[in-house]
N, C-alpha and C positions, 0 to 999 in steps of 0.2 A: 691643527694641532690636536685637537679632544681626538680624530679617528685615530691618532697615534695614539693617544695613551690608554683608548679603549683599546686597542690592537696589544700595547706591551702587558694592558692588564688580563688579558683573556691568553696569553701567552704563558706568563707568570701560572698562573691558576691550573692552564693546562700541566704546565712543568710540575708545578709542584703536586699535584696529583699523582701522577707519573716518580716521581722521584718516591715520592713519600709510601709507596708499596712495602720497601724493607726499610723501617722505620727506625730500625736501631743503627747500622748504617750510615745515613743523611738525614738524620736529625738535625745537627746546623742547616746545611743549605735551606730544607725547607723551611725552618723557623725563617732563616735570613730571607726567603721569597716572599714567605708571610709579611714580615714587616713591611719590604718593599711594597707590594701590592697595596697595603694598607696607605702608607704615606703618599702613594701614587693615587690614590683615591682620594685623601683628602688635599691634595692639592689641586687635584684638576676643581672639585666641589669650590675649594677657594679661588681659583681662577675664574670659576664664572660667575659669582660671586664679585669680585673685583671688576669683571667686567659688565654685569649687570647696573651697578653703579654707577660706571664711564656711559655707559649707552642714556642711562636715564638723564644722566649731568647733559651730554647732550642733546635730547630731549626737548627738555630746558630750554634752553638755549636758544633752540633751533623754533620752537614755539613762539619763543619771546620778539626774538627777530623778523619772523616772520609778521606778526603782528603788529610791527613798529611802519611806518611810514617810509621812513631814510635809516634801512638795516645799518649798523657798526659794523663795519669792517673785520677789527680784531675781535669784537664777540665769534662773528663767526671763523675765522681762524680757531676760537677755541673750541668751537661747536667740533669742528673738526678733528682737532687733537683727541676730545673727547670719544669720538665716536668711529673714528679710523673712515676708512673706505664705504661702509652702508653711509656714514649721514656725508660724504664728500657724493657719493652719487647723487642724496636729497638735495644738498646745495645747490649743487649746478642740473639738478631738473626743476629747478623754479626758478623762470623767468625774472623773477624780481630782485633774488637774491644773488643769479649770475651778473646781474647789470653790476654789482655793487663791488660783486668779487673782479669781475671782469677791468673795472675801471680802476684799479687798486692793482693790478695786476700787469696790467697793460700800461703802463704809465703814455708811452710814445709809440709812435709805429718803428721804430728802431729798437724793441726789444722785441719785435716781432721776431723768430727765428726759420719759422718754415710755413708754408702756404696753409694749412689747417689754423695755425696760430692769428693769420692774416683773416679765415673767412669768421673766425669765430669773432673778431676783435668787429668786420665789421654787419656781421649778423647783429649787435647787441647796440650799434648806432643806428 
């Protein structure tokens, strides 16, 4: 998502470059590019921003658990929420912490679904 909105802001800037040659003319449009560009700046800024925060909550989290003995379960469900996709790869590449997710997951071999699901369930017995 940020290379898109680097892409529509260097769009914006070229455009209105471009537009803004005969000045009396396209005066709104380019004021109107202006602001856009502007507000499209500061919310990507707040977006990572917002998500600098979820990363580090995760973090957290994900430190704490690790450190613990007999990891929680729903901590790390939250570790995940928190942290999307980078800390669900961290989960399940520690050993310790796939056992935990795995066993909370897998409840029976009847929710097995397909033969990946079968070698993962019994790699971790």
């Amino acid at each position: 998502m940020e290379k898109e909105n680097d892409l529509i802001v260097g769009l914006l800037t070229i455009t209105t470059f471009v537009i803004s040659a005969d000045f009396n003319t396209v005066k709104l449009i380019g004021i109107f590019l202006f602001i856009f560009i502007i507000l499209t700046a500061f919310f990507t800024v707040l977006k990572l921003h917002f998500l600098s925060k979820r990363y580090e909550e995760a973090q957290t989290i994900f430190q704490e658990q690790l450190l613990l003995r007999f990891p929680d379960y729903q901590e790390l469900k939250k570790c995940y929420y928190s942290g999307g996709e980078k800390y669900r790869e961290k989960l399940l590449s520690t050993e310790k912490l796939l056992e935990v997710i795995v066993k909370n997951e897998f409840k029976s071999l009847n929710d097995l679904k397909n033969y990946d699901d079968y070698k993962l369930y019994k790699a971790t017995r």
